[in-house]
Structures are given as structure tokens and as C-alpha cells.
VEXZA-672060 format. One record per residue (C-alpha): residue number from 1; residue in three letters; chain; x, y, z. Coordinates in nm, 4 decimals. Each point is the difference from the previous one (the first is absolute). Example, Ala and Ser with C-alpha at 12.3 -4.5 7.8 and 13.67 -1.06 7.14 Angstrom:
<nodes>
  num  residuo  cadena        xx        yy        zz
    1      ALA       A    1.2300   -0.4500    0.7800
    2      SER       A    0.1370    0.3440   -0.0660
</nodes>
This chain:
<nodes>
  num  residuo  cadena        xx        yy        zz
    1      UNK       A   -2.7909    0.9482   -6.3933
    2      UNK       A   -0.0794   -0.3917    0.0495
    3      UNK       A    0.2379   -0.0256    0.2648
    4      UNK       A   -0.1499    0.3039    0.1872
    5      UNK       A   -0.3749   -0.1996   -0.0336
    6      UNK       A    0.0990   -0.2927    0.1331
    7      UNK       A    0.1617    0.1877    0.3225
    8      UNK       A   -0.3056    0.1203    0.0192
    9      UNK       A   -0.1853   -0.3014   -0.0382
   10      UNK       A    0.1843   -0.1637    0.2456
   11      UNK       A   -0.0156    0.2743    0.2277
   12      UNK       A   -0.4046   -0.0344   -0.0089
   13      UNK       A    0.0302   -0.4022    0.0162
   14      UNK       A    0.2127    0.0860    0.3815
   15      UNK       A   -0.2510    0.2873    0.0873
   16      UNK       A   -0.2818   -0.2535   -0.0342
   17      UNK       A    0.2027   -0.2893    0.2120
   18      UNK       A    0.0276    0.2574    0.3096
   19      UNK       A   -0.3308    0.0911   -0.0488
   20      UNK       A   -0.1583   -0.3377    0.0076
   21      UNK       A    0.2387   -0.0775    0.3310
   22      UNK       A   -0.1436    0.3087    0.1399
   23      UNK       A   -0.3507   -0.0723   -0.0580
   24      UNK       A    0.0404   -0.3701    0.0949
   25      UNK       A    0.1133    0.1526    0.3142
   26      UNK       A   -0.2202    0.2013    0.0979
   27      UNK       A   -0.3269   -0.2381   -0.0712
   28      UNK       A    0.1937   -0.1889    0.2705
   29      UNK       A   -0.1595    0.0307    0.3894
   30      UNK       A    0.2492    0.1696    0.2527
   31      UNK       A    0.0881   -0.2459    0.2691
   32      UNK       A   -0.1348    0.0512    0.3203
   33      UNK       A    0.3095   -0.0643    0.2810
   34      UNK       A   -0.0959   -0.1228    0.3173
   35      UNK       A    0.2658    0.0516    0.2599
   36      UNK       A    0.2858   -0.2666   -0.0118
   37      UNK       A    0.0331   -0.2174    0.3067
   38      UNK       A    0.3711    0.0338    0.1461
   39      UNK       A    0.1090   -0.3589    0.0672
   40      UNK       A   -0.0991   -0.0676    0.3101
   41      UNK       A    0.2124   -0.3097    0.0702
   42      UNK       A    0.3020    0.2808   -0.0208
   43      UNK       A   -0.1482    0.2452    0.1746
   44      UNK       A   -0.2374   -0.1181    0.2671
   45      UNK       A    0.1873   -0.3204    0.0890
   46      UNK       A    0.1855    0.1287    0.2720
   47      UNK       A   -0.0272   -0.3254    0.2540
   48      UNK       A    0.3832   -0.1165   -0.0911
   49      UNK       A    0.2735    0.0881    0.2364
   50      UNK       A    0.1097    0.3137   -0.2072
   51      UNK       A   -0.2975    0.1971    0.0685
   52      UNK       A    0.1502    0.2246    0.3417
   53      UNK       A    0.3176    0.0161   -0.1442
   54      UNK       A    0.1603    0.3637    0.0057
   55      UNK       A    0.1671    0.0026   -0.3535
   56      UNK       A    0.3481    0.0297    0.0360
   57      UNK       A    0.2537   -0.0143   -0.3181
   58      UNK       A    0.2684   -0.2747   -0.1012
   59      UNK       A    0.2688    0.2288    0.0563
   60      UNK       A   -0.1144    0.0266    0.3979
   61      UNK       A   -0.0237   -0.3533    0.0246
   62      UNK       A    0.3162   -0.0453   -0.0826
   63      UNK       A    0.1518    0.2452    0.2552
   64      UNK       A   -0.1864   -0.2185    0.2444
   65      UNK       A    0.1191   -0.3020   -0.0730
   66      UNK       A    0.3254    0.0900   -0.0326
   67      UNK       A   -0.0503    0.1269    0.3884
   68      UNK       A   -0.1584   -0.2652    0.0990
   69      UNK       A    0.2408   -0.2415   -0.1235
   70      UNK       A    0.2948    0.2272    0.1070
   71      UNK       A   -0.1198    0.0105    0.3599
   72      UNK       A    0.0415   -0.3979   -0.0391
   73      UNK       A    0.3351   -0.0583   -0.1272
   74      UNK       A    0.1123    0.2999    0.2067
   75      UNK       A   -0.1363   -0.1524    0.3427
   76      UNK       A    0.2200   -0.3709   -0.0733
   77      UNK       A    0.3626    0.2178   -0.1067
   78      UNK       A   -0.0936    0.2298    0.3484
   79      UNK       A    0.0337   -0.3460    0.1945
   80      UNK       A    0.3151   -0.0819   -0.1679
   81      UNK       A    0.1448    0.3116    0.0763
   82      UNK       A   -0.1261    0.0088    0.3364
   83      UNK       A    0.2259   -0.3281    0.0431
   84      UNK       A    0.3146    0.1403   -0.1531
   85      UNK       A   -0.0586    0.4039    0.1608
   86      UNK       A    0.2843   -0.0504    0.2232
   87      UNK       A    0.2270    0.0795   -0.2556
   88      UNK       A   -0.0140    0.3960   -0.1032
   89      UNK       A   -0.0712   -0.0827   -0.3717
   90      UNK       A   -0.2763   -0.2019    0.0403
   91      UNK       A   -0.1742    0.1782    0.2865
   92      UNK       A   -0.0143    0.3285   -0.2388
   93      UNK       A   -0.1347   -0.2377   -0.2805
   94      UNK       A   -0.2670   -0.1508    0.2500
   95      UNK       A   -0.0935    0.3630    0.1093
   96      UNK       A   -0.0796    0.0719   -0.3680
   97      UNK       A   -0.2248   -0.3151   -0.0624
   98      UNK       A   -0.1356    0.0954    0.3064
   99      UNK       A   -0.1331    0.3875   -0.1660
  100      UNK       A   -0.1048   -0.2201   -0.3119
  101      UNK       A   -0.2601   -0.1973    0.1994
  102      UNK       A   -0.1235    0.2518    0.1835
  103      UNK       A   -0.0073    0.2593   -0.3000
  104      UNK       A   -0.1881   -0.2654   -0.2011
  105      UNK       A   -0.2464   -0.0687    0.2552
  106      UNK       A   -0.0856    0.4017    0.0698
  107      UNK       A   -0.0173    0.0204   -0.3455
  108      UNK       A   -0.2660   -0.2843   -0.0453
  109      UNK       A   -0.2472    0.1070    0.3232
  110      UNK       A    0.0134    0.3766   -0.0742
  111      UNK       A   -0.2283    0.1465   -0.2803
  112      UNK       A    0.2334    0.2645   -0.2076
  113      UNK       A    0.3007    0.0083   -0.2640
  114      UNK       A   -0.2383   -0.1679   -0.2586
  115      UNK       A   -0.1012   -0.3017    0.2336
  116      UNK       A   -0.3410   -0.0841    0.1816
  117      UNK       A    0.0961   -0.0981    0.3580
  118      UNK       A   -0.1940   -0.2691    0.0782
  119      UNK       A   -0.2565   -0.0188   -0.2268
  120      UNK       A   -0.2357   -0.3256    0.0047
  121      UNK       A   -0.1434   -0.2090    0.2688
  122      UNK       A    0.2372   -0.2860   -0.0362
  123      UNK       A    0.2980    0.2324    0.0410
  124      UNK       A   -0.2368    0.1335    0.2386
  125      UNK       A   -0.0322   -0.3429    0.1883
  126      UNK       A    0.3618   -0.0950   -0.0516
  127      UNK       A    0.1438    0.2583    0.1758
  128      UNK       A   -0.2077    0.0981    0.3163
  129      UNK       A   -0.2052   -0.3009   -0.0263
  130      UNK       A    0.0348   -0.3551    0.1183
  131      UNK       A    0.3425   -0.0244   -0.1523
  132      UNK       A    0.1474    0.3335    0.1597
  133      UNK       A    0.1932    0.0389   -0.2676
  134      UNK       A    0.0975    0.4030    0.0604
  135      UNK       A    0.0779   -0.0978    0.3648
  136      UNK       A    0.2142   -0.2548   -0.0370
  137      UNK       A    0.1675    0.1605   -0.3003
  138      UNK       A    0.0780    0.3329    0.2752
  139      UNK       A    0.1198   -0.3001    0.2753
  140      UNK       A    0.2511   -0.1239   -0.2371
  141      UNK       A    0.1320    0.3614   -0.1043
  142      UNK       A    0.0132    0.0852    0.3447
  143      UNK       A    0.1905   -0.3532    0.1012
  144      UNK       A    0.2562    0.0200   -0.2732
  145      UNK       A    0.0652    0.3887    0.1484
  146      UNK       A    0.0447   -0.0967    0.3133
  147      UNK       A    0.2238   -0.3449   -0.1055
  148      UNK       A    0.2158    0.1740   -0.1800
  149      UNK       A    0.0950    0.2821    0.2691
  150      UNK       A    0.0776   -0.2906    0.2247
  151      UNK       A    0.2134   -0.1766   -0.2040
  152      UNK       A    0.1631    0.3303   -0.1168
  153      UNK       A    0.0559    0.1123    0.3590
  154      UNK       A    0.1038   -0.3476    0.1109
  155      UNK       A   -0.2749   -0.0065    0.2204
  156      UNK       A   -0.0759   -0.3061    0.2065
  157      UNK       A   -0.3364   -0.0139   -0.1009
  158      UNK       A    0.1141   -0.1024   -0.3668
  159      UNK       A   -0.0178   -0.3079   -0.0710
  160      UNK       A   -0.3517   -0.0524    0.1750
  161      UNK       A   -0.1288    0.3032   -0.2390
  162      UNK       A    0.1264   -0.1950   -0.2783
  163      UNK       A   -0.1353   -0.3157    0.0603
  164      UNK       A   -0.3396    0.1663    0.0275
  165      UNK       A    0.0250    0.1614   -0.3191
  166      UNK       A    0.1173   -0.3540   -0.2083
  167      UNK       A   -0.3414   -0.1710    0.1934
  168      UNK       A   -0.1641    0.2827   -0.1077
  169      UNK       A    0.0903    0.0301   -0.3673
  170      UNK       A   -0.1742   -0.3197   -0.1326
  171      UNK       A   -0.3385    0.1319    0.1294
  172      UNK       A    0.0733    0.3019   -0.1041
  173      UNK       A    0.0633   -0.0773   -0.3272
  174      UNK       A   -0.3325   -0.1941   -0.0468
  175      UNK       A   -0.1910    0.2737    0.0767
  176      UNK       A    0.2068    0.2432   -0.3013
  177      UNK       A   -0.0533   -0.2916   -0.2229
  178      UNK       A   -0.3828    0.0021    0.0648
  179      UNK       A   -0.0215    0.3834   -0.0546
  180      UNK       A    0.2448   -0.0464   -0.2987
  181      UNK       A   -0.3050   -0.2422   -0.1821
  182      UNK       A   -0.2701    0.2745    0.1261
  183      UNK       A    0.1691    0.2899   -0.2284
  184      UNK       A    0.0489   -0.2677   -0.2822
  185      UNK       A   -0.3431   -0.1625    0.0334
  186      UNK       A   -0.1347    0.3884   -0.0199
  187      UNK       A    0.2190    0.0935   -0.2911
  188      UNK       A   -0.1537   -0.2492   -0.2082
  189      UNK       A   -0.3718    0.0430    0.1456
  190      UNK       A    0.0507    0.3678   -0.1245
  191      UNK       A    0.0994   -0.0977   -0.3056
  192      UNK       A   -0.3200   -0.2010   -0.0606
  193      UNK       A   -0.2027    0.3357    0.1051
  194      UNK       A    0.1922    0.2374   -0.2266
  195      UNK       A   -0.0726   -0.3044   -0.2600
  196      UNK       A   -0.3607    0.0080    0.0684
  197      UNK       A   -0.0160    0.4074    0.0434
  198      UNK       A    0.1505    0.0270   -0.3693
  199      UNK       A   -0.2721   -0.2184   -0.1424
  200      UNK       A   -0.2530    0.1375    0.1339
  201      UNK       A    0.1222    0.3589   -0.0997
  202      UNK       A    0.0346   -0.1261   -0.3907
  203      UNK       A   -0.3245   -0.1927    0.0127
  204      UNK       A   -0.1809    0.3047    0.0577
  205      UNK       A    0.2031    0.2096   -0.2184
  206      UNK       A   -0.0862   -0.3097   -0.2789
  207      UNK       A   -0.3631    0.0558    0.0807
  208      UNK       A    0.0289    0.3636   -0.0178
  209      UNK       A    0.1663   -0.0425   -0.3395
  210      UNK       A   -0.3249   -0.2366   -0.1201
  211      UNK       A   -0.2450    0.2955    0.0701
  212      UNK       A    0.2313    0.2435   -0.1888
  213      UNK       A    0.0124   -0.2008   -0.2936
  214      UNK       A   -0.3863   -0.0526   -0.0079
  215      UNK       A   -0.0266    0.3973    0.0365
  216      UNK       A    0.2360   -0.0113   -0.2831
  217      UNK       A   -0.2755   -0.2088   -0.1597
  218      UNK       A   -0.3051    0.2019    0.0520
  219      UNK       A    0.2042    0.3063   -0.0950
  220      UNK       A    0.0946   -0.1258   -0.3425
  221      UNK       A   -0.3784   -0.0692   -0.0545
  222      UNK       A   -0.1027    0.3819    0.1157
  223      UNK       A    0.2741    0.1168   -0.2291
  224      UNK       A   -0.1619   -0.2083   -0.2721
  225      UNK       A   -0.3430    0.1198    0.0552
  226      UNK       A    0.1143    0.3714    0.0010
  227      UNK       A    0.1198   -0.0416   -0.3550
  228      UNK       A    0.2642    0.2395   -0.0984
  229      UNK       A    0.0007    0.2033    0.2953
  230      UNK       A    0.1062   -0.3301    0.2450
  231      UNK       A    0.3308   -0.0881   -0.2519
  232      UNK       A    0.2368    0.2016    0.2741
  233      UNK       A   -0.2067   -0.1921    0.2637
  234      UNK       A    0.0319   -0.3725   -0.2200
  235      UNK       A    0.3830    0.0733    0.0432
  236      UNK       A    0.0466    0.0635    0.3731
  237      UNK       A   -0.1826   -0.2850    0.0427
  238      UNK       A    0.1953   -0.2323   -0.1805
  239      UNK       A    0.3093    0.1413    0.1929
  240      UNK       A   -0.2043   -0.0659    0.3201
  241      UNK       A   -0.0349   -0.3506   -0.1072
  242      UNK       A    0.3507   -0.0437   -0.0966
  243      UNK       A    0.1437    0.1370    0.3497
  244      UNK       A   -0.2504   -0.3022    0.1661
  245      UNK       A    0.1296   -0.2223   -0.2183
  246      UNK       A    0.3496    0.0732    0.1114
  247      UNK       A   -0.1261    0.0289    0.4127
  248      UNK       A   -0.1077   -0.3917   -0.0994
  249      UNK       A    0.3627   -0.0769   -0.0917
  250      UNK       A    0.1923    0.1145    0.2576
  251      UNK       A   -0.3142   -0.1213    0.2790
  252      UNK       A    0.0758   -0.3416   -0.1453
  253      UNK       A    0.4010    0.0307    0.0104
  254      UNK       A   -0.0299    0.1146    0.4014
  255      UNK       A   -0.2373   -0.2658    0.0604
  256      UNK       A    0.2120   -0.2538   -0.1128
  257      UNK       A    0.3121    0.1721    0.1864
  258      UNK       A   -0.1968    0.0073    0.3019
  259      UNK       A   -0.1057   -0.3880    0.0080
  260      UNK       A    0.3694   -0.1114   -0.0475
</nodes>
């Protein structure tokens, strides 16, 4: 029987805690929320060199690369073989460097497959610009055709067509090296602007998360004021609260990913 009272006493002693909390919340004001400001050095500042860049992934810029630097290496063993196509071995060897370069370039100037064609002024400007890049790139595909029939066919015109494609090659190749450090100098500004575009996604979703949990807030204090009718209320609330809580976390965690 003594046990039983002080269960109940204790009970009471509880009852009266949550009912002091309660009251002690709802003599508090609800908070007025003025819109958050999204940070405007993250979303506004678009004066950098990322800010007309079409967003293409890591995985493309990697195919390009790869072409680009293909196209390169491809275009110095071509020359070799050139030299050496008079014997039947090399000459079939030659004619399939030969496909490489020109399957690498097509591949890099036409839009399709996964890959963007041209796709930014400097490219843009290093191709059919100043620097002719495409036509000289076409010149040396059609030269190292028309070399290697003649030395296949023993053709007197041989060894002329071969000389011009050796004089030509070290141009040549400063030109693929140039458009080699466009693709990588654009790979990395895209990486900055995938950088930036992620913080600026989680910053809002962070302020986002600060106006839920101040809902949460004023909700807890309309669930106090409604007595025991806002209990079920109190409770999604404080669920609400916890679920911001955990949107802070993981805001913090990509933030910190994103700035490494």
C-alpha cells in the first residue's frame, strides 16, 4: 500500500514538471521569421570565369582528354610510320594510327556519343580561330593519306610528300598541345563551378533547415498553450526539430567535402 502511494506521488511530482515546461512555454512570444537571405556571395557572384560554363561531368572530361591527348601521341607514331611504310608491316600499322587520329578528332568536333563537340569559346577560338586548329588538323590527315599511298605505290612523288609531313609535324603538334591545355584548363574550371553550385545548393538547404527549426519552435509553444489537446502536436514538433537538426549535420559534412 506504501509502495503504491509513493508511485503515485511521484507520478504527480512528473505531472507537475511537464506542466510547468508547458506553461513556461507557452507565456513565451512566438518568433516572428523574416525571410532568410540566401548567401549572396554564392549565389549572385557570378563575375569568375565559371559563370557560362555548360556543366559537363568528370567522367566526360576524361573521355576528352584522353582524345585530345590520343590525337597527340597518335599524330608523332603516324610520322614514324610514314618513314618506315615501305615495308608491308609497317604501312598497315601506319594506316591504323592514321584511323586513330582521325577517329579522335571526329569524335572531339562532333556533339553526340556522350561528348559536347566544341563547346566553349576557347575551343571555339582554337580551332576556327586565329590558330586554325580544325584546318590544319584535316591538312595533316589528308597529307599523311596521301604520303602513305605514295610510298605504298612506290610513287615518285614520295619522298617529297614525306618531307612535307616531318616539316609539318612540329607545328602540328603545337597546336594539339595547345588544345590539349584548353580541355585540361576547362576540366578544372568546371570543377570549381560544380564546387561553387554544391554550396550554394546546401547553403540554402541550411537556411531552409533554420526556418524549419524556428517553426519547430513556435509550434512547441502553440502546443503548450493548447494544453492537453496540443500533446500530439508538442511531439511532431520535436521530431520536426530533430530532422533539422540532422539537415545541419550532413549541410556541414558536404560543405566541408565541397571546400576540399
Amino acid at each position: 500500500m506504501m509502495r503504491d502511494q509513493l508511485d503515485l506521488h511521484e507520478a504527480a511530482l512528473k505531472q507537475a514538471a511537464v506542466s510547468r515546461k508547458m506553461e513556461a512555454a507557452a507565456a513565451m512570444p512566438i518568433v516572428v521569421l523574416d525571410k532568410m537571405p540566401v548567401d549572396a556571395d554564392v549565389s549572385e557572384n557570378t563575375s569568375d570565369d565559371t559563370s557560362n560554363i555548360m556543366p559537363l561531368s568528370g567522367e566526360v572530361f576524361g573521355m576528352l582528354i584522353n582524345l585530345s591527348g590520343r590525337r597527340r601521341f597518335t599524330s608523332q607514331r603516324l610520322v614514324l610510320y610514314a618513314v618506315l611504310a615501305s615495308q608491308p608491316q609497317v604501312a598497315a600499322t601506319a594506316r591504323e594510327a592514321l584511323k586513330l587520329f582521325r577517329d579522335a578528332h571526329l569524335s572531339l568536333m562532333t556533339r553526340g556519343n556522350g561528348l559536347p563537340g566544341v563547346f566553349c569559346p576557347e575551343l571555339e577560338s582554337a580551332y576556327f580561330g586565329m590558330t586554325q586548329g580544325d584546318r590544319k588538323i584535316r591538312h595533316f590527315i589528308d597529307l599523311a593519306g596521301r604520303t602513305l599511298n605514295a610510298v605504298e605505290d612506290g610513287l615518285h612523288s614520295a619522298p617529297a610528300l614525306l618531307d612535307e609531313l616531318v616539316q609539318f609535324t612540329t607545328p602540328l603538334l603545337a597546336v594539339l598541345n595547345e588544345i590539349t591545355a584548353i580541355y585540361e584548363e576547362q576540366s578544372k574550371k568546371h570543377a570549381r563551378l560544380m564546387r561553387k553550385r554544391l554550396h550554394s545548393v546546401m547553403t540554402n538547404i541550411e537556411t531552409i533547415a533554420r526556418e524549419a527549426k524556428m517553426v519547430a519552435f513556435n509550434a512547441r509553444i502553440v502546443a503548450a498553450r493548447a494544453g492537453e489537446k496540443g500533446k500530439e502536436f508538442a511531439v511532431v514538433a520535436g521530431v520536426l526539430s530533430d530532422i533539422t537538426t540532422e539537415i545541419d549535420e550532413l549541410v556541414r559534412v558536404a560543405l566541408e567535402d565541397a571546400a576540399v
